[in-house]
C-alpha positions as a Python dict, from the first residue, in 0.01 Angstrom:
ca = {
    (1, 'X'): (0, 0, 0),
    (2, 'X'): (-380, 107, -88),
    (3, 'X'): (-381, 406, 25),
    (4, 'X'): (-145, 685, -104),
    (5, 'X'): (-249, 1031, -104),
    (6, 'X'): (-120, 1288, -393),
    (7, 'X'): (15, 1639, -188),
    (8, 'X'): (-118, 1928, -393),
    (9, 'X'): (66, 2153, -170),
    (10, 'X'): (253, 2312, 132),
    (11, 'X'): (210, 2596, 318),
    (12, 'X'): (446, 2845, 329),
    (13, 'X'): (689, 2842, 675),
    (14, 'X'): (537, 2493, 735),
    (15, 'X'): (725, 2215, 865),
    (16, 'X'): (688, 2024, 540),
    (17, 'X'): (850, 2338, 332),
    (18, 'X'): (1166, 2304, 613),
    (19, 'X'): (1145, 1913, 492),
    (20, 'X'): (1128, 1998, 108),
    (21, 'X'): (837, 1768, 79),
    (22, 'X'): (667, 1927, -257),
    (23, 'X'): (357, 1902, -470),
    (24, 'X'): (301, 1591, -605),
    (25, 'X'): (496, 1405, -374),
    (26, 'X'): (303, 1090, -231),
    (27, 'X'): (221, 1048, 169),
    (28, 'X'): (244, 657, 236),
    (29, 'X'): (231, 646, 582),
    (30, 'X'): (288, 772, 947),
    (31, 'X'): (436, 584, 1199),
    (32, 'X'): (370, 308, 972),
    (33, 'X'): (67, 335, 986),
    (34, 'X'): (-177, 363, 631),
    (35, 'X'): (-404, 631, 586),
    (36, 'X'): (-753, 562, 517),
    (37, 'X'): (-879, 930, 486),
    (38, 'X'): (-847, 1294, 634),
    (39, 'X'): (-935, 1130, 1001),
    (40, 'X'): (-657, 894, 995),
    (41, 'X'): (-415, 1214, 900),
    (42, 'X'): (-501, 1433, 1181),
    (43, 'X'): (-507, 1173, 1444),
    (44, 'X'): (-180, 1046, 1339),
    (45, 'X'): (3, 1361, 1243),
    (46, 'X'): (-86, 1497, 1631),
    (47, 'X'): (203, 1344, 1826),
    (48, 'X'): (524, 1488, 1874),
    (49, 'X'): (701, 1256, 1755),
    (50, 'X'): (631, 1108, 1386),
    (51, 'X'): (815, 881, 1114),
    (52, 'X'): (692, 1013, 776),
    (53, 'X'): (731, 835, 414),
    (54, 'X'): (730, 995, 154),
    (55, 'X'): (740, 931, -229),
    (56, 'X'): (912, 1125, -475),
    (57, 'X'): (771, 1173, -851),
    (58, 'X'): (1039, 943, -989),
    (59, 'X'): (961, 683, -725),
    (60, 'X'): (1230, 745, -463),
    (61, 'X'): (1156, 714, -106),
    (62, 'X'): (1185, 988, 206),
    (63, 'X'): (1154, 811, 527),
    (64, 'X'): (1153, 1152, 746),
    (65, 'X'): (1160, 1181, 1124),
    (66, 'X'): (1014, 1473, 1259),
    (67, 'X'): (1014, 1628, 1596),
    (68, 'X'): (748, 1874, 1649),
    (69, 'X'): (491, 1997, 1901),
    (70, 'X'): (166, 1838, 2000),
    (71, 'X'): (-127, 1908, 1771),
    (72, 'X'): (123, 2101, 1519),
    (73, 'X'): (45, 2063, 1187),
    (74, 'X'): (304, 1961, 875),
    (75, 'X'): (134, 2229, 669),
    (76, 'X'): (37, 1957, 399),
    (77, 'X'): (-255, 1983, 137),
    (78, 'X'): (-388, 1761, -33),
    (79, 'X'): (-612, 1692, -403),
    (80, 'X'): (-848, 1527, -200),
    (81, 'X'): (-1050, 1762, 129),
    (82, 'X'): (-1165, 1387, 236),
    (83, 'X'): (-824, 1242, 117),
    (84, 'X'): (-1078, 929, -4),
    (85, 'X'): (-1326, 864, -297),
    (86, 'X'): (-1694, 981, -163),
    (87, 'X'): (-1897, 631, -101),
    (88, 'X'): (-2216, 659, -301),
    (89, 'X'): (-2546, 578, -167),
    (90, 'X'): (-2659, 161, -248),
    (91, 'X'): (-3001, 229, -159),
    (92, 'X'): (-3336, 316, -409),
    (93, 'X'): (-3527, 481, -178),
    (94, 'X'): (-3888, 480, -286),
    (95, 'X'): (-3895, 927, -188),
    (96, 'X'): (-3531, 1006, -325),
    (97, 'X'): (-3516, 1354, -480),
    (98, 'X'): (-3229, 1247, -704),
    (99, 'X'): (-3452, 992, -848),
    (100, 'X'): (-3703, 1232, -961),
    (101, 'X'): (-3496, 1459, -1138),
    (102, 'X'): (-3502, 1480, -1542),
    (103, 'X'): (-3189, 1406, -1745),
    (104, 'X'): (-2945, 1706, -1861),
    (105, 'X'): (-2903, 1871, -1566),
    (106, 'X'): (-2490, 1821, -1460),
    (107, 'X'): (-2315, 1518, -1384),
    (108, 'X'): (-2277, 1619, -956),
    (109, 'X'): (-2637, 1675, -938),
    (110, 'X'): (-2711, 1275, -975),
    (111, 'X'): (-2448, 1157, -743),
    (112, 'X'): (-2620, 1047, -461),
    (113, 'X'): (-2375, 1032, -128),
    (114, 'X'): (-2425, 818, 186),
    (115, 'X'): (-2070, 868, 365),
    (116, 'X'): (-2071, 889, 699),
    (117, 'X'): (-1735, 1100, 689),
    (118, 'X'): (-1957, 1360, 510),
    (119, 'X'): (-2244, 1279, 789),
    (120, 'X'): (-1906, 1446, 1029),
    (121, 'X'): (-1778, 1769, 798),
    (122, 'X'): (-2091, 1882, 663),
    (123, 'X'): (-2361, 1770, 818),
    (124, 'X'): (-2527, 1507, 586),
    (125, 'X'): (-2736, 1278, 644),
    (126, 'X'): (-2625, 885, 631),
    (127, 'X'): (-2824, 567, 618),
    (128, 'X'): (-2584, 343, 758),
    (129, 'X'): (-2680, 69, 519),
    (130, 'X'): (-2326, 73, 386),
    (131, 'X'): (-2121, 153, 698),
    (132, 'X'): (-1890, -126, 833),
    (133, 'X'): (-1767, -239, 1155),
    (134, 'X'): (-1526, -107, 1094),
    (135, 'X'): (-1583, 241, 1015),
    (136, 'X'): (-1804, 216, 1351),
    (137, 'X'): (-1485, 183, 1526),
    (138, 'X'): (-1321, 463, 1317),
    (139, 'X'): (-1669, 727, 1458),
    (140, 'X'): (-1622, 624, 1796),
    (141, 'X'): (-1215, 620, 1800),
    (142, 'X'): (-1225, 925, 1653),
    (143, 'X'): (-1547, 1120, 1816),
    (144, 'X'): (-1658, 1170, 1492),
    (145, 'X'): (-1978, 1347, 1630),
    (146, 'X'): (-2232, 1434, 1545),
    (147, 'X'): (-2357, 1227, 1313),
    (148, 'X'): (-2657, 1196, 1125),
    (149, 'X'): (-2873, 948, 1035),
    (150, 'X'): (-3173, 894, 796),
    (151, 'X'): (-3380, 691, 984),
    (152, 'X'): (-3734, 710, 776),
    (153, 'X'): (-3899, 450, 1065),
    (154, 'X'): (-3795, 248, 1307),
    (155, 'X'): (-4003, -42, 1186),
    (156, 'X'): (-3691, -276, 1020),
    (157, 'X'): (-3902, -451, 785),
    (158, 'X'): (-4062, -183, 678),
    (159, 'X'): (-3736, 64, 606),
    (160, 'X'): (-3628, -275, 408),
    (161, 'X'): (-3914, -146, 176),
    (162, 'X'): (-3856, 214, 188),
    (163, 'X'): (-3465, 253, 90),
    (164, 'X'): (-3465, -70, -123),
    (165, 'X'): (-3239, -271, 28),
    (166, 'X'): (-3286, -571, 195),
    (167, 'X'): (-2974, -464, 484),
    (168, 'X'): (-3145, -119, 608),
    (169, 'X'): (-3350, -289, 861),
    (170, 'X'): (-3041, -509, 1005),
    (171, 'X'): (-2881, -137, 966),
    (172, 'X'): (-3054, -1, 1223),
    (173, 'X'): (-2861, -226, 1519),
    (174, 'X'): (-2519, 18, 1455),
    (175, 'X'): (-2722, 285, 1642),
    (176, 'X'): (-2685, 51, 1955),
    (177, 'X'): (-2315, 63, 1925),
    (178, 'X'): (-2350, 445, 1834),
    (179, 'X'): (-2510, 484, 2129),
    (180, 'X'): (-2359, 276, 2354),
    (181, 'X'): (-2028, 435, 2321),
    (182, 'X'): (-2168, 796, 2359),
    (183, 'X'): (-2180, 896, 2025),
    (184, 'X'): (-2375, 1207, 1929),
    (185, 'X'): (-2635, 1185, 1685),
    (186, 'X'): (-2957, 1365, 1506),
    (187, 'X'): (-3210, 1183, 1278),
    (188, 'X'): (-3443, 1273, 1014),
    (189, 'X'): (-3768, 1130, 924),
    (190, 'X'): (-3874, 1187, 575),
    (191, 'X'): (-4270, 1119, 611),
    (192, 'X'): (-4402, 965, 250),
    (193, 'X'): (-4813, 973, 311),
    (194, 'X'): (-4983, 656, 430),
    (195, 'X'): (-4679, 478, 469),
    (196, 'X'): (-4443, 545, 779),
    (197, 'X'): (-4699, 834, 880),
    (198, 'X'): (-4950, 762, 1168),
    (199, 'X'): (-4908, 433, 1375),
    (200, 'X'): (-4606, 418, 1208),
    (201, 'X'): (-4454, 759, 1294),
    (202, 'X'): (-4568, 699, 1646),
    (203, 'X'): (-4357, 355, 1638),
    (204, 'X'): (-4049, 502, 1534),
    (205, 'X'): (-4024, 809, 1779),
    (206, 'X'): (-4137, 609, 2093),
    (207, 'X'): (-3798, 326, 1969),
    (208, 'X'): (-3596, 665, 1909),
    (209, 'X'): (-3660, 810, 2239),
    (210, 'X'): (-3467, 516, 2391),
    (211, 'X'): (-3142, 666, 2221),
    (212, 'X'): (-3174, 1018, 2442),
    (213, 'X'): (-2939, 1176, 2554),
    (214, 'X'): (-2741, 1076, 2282),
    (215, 'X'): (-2982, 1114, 1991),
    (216, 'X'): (-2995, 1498, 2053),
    (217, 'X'): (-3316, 1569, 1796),
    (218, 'X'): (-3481, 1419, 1529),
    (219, 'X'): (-3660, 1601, 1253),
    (220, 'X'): (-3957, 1497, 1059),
    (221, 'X'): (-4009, 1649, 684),
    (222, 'X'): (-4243, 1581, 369),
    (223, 'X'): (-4115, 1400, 135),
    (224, 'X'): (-4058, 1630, -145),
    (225, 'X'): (-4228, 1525, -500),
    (226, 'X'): (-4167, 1651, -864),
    (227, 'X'): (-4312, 1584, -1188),
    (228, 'X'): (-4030, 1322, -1300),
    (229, 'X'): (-4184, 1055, -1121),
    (230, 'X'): (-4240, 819, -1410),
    (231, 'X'): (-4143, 453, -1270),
    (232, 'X'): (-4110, 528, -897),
    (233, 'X'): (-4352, 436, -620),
    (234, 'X'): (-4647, 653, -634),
    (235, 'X'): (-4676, 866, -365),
    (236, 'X'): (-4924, 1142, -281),
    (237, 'X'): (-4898, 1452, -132),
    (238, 'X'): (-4989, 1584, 219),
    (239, 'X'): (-5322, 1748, 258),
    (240, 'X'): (-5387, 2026, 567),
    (241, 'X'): (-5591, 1769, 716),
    (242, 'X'): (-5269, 1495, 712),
    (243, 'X'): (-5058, 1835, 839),
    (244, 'X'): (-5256, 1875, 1130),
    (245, 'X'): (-5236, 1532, 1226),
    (246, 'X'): (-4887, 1476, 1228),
    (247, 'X'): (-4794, 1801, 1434),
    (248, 'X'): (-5065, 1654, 1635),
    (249, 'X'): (-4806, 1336, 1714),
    (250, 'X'): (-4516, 1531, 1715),
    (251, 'X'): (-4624, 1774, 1988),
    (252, 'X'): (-4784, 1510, 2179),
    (253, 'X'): (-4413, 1292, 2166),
    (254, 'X'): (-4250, 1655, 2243),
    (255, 'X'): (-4455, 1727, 2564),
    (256, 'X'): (-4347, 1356, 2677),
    (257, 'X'): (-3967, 1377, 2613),
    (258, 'X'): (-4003, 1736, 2754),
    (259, 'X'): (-4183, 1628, 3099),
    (260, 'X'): (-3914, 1342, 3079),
    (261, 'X'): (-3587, 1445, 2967),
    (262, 'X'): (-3586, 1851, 2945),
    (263, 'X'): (-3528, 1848, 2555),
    (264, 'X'): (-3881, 1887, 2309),
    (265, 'X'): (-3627, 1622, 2079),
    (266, 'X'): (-3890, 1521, 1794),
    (267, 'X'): (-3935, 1840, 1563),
    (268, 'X'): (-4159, 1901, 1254),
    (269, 'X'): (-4005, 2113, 962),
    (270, 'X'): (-4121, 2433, 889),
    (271, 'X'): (-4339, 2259, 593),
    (272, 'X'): (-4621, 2111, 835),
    (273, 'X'): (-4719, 2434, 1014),
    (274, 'X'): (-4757, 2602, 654),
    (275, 'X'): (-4953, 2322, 514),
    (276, 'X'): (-5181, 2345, 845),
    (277, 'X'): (-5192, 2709, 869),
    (278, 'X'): (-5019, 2717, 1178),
    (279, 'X'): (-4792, 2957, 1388),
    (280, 'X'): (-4472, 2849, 1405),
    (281, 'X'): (-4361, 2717, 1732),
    (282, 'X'): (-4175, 2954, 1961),
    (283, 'X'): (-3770, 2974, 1980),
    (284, 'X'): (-3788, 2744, 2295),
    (285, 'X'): (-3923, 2452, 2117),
    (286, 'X'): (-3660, 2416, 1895),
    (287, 'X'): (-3359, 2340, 2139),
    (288, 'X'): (-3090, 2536, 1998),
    (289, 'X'): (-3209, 2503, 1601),
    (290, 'X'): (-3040, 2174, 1573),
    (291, 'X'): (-3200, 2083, 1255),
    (292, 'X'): (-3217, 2437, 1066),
    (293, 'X'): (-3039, 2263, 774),
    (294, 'X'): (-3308, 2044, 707),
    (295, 'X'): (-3603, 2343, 711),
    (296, 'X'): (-3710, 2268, 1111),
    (297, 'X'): (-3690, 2653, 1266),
    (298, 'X'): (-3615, 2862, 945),
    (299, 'X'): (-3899, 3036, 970),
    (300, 'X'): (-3883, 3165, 1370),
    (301, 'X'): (-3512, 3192, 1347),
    (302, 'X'): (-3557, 3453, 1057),
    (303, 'X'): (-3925, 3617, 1209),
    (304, 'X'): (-3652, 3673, 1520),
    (305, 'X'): (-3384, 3802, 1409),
    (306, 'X'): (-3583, 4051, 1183),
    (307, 'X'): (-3693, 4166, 1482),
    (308, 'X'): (-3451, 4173, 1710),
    (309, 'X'): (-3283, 4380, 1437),
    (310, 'X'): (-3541, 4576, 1329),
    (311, 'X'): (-3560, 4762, 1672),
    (312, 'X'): (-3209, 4894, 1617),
    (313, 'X'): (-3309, 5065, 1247),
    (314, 'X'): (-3416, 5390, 1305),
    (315, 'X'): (-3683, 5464, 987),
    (316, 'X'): (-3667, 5750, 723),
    (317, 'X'): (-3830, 5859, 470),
    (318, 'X'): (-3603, 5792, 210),
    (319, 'X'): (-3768, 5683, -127),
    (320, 'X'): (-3634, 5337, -234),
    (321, 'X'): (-3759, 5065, -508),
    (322, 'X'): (-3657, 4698, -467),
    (323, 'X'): (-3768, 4314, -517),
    (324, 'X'): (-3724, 4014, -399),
    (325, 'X'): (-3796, 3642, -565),
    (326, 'X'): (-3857, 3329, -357),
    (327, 'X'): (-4025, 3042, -337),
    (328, 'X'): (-4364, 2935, -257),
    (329, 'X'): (-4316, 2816, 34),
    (330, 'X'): (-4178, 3080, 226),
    (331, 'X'): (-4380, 3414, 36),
    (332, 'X'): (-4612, 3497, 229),
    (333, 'X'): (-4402, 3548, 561),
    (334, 'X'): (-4095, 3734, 297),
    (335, 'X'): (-4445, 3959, 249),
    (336, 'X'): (-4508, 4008, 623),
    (337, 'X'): (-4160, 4139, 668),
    (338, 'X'): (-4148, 4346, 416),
    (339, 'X'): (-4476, 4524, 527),
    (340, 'X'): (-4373, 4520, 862),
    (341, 'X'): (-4087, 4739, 775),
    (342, 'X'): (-4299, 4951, 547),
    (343, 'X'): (-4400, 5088, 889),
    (344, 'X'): (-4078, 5243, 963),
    (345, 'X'): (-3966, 5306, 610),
    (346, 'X'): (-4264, 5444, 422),
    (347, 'X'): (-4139, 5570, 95),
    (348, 'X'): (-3962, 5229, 39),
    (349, 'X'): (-4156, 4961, -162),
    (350, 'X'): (-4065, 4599, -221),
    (351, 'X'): (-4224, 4412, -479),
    (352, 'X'): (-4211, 4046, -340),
    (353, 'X'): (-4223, 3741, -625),
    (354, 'X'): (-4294, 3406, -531),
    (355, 'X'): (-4182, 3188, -793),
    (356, 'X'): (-4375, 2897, -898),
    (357, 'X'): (-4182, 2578, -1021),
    (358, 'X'): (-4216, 2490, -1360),
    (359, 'X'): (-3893, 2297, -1375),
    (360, 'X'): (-3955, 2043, -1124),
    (361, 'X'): (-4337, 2060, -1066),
    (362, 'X'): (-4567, 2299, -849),
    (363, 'X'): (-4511, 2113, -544),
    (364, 'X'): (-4217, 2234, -505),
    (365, 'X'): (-4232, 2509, -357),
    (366, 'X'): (-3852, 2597, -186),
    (367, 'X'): (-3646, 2844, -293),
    (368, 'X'): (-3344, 2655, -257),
    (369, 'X'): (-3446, 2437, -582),
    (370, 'X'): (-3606, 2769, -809),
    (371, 'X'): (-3405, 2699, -1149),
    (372, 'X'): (-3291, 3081, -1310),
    (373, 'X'): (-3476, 2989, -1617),
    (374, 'X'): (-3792, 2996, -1402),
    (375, 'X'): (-3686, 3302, -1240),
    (376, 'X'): (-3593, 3465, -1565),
    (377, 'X'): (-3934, 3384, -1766),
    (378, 'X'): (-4156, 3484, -1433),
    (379, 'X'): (-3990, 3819, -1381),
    (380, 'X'): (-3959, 3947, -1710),
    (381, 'X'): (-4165, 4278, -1746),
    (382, 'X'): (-4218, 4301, -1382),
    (383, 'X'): (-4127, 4628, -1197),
    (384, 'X'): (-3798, 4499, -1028),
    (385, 'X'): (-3720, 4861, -887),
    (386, 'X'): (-3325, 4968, -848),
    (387, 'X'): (-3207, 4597, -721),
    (388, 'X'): (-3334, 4226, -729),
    (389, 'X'): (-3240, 4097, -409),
    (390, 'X'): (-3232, 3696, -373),
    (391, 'X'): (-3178, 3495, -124),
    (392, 'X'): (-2868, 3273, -94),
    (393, 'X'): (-2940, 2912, -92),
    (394, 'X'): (-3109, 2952, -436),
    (395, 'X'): (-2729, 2915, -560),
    (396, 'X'): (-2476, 2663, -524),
    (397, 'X'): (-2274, 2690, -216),
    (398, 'X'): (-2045, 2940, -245),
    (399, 'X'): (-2114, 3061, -597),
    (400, 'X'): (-2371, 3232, -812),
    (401, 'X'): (-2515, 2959, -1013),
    (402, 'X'): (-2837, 2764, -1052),
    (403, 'X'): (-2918, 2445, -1062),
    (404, 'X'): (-2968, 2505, -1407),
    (405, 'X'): (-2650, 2661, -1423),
    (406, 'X'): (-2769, 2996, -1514),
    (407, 'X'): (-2566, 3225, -1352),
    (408, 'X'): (-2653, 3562, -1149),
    (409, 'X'): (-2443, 3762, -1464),
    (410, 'X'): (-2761, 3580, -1657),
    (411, 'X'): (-2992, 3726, -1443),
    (412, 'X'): (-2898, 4038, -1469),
    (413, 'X'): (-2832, 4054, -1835),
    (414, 'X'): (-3194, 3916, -1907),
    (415, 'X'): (-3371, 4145, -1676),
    (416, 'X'): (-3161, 4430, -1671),
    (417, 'X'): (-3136, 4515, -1321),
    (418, 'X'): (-2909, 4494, -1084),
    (419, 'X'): (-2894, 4183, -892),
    (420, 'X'): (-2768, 4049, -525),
    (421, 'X'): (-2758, 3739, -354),
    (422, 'X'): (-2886, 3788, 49),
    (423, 'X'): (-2752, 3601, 304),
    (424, 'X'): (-3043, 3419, 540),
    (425, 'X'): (-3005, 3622, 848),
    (426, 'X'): (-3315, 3864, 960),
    (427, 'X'): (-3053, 4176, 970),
    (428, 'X'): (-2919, 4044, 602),
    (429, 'X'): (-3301, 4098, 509),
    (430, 'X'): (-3348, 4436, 636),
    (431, 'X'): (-2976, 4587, 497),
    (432, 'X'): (-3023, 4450, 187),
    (433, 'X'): (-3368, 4574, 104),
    (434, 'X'): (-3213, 4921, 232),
    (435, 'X'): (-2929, 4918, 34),
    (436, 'X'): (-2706, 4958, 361),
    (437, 'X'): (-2368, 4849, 200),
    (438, 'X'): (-2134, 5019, 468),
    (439, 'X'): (-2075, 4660, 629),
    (440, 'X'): (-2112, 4516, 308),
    (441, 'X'): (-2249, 4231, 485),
    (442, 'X'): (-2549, 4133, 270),
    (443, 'X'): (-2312, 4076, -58),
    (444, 'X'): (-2088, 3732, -109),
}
């Protein structure tokens, strides 16, 4: 068969220790039936009663019949989370970051990913350009839900141009069956200046609001640009004029699926009401931070929680000496919170760094792509205080490295200070700038 899956492990007291299945054995099937990927596994292994076959190392085979409760699990593990090869993206989309990224950096950081199974477990964002039938049966069979999709317009000819590929406008008809079956979704817009912006923009959210209720919110973000664009479409950057104007749409489309439907659904990331010097919209307007991930609400969900938090501090006058690094982007308000709780904390100061990018260009300006070489040359011989707090998603997911793969251990060795990574929360902020370690809670 195609599809056998190595077992890395068992669980201890599982039902597949009882069975002596091992590491390195090989799952073929249950119930005779092949499996595809991790979806396939837990809907089959949920009934009660299974037939399981097995492969031995030397090639032997277990046919095993198992009688177990409902939703039990065998207590298998296997090499593979996905138990598949990750499908890689086919497009060449005229904004992709991965694109405009220099050479050297590692291998992982150029694989580009457009799997709608990831779209399900964590939250990326798919194209649909290569998405089957069939695996359209496999989302709705399964509830695989929600998922997201990269939209970019709504205009087929148009997204043809954008992502490269002469299917993404054809690609566009699975939402019908995505939506006709219930499936929930959220979309993403990445705006690239005088090109799906403007009559264009207002195209594509008036043929998205046909997908409510289903199509719970769709965000609509900058495209990002770095110096490495040698070769690529040239694209221009945003001005506060070109800000204004598309929040300008976007509230005008949220009062109207608002008045119509209860949800504000169309949401601009935290980007535009920087670039346009604008407050950031109140909690309400972002319907349950739906699209936090891609930078839509950061900003109010931190400004709240700080304070919702701050009320429960109760001030001293202890003297304490910390800093914080971030990006561009975000500095200024990182500065407002600090002074804010200067006002209950007098004798603590925070020297807060916004770090320009060198490595990738000055616009841009997130923390979440700051290399540690940049961070390294910018804060050398600056007063740093008794810690150097930084925030977390300027590290890979769950560990302390850059992009550049400097590591926090770097850090600290270069600038001789202690250093710790902050998680994102508004009560993170304040303990960790107070060096409140009882909880521990600010530390990975």
């Amino acid at each position: 068969m195609e599809h056998t899956h190595i077992i890395k492990g068992v669980l201890p007291g599982s039902i597949a220790q009882e069975l002596e299945i091992e590491a390195g054995d090989r799952l073929i099937s249950i119930n005779g039936s092949e499996i595809e990927d991790v979806f396939d596994y837990h809907f089959l292994v949920n009934d009660e009663f299974l037939t399981v076959l097995i492969e031995k190392p030397d090639g032997e085979e277990w046919e095993l019949e198992i009688e177990k409760e409902y939703e039990e699990d065998l207590g298998i593990e296997f090499e593979q989370g996905l138990m598949d090869e990750y499908r890689s993206c086919r497009n060449k989309c005229m904004f992709c970051f991965i694109d405009q990224m220099p050479q050297g950096m590692r291998e992982t950081l150029y694989f580009k990913d457009d799997d709608s199974r990831l779209s399900f477990l964590q939250g990326n964002y798919v194209t649909l350009t290569n998405m089957s039938g069939h695996d359209i049966d496999r989302i709705i069979r399964y509830r695989l839900e929600p998922i997201n999709i990269s939209f970019h317009t709504m205009n087929p000819e148009l997204r043809c141009r954008m992502l490269h590929n002469r299917f993404a406008g054809e690609a566009l008809k699975k939402v019908d069956r995505l939506f006709e079956a219930g499936v929930a979704m959220n979309g993403q817009i990445v705006l690239c200046k005088g090109i799906n912006d403007g009559e264009e923009l207002e195209h594509s959210i008036r043929s998205l609001m046909r997908y409510l209720p289903y199509l719970q919110s769709v965000s609509v973000v900058p495209v990002g640009l770095t110096k490495y664009r040698e070769g690529l479409e040239p694209l221009k950057p945003f001005t506060r004029e070109d800000a204004e104007e598309v929040l300008r749409i976007i509230h005008k489309w949220q009062q109207k699926a608002y008045e119509e439907h209860g949800v504000h659904f169309i949401h601009g990331g935290d980007e535009w009401y920087i670039l346009a010097g604008r407050k950031m919209p109140e909690e309400e307007q972002y319907d349950g931070y739906l699209q936090l991930e891609n930078g839509v609400g950061m900003l109010r969900l931190l400004e709240n929680e700080f304070e919702e938090a701050y009320e429960e501090f109760p001030g001293d006058d202890k003297v304490r000496e910390v800093s914080i690094a971030t990006g561009l982007l975000v500095y200024p308000y990182i500065r407002k919170l600090a002074g804010r709780l200067a006002e209950k904390y007098p004798n603590c100061r925070v020297h807060v760094y916004g770090i320009r990018n060198d490595f990738f260009g000055e616009l841009i300006t997130v923390s979440g792509l700051i290399t540690g070489k940049d961070l390294i040359r910018q804060l050398e011989g600056r007063p740093l205080g008794e810690r150097l707090l930084l925030p977390c998603n300027m590290f890979r997911s769950g560990e302390e490295v850059f992009l550049d793969d400097v590591t926090l251990a770097d850090v600290k060795d270069a600038l001789q200070v202690r250093a710790d990574i902050v998680k994102s929360s508004g009560q993170d902020f304040i303990e960790a700038i107070l060096g409140d370690e009882s909880e521990g809670s600010y530390r990975r």
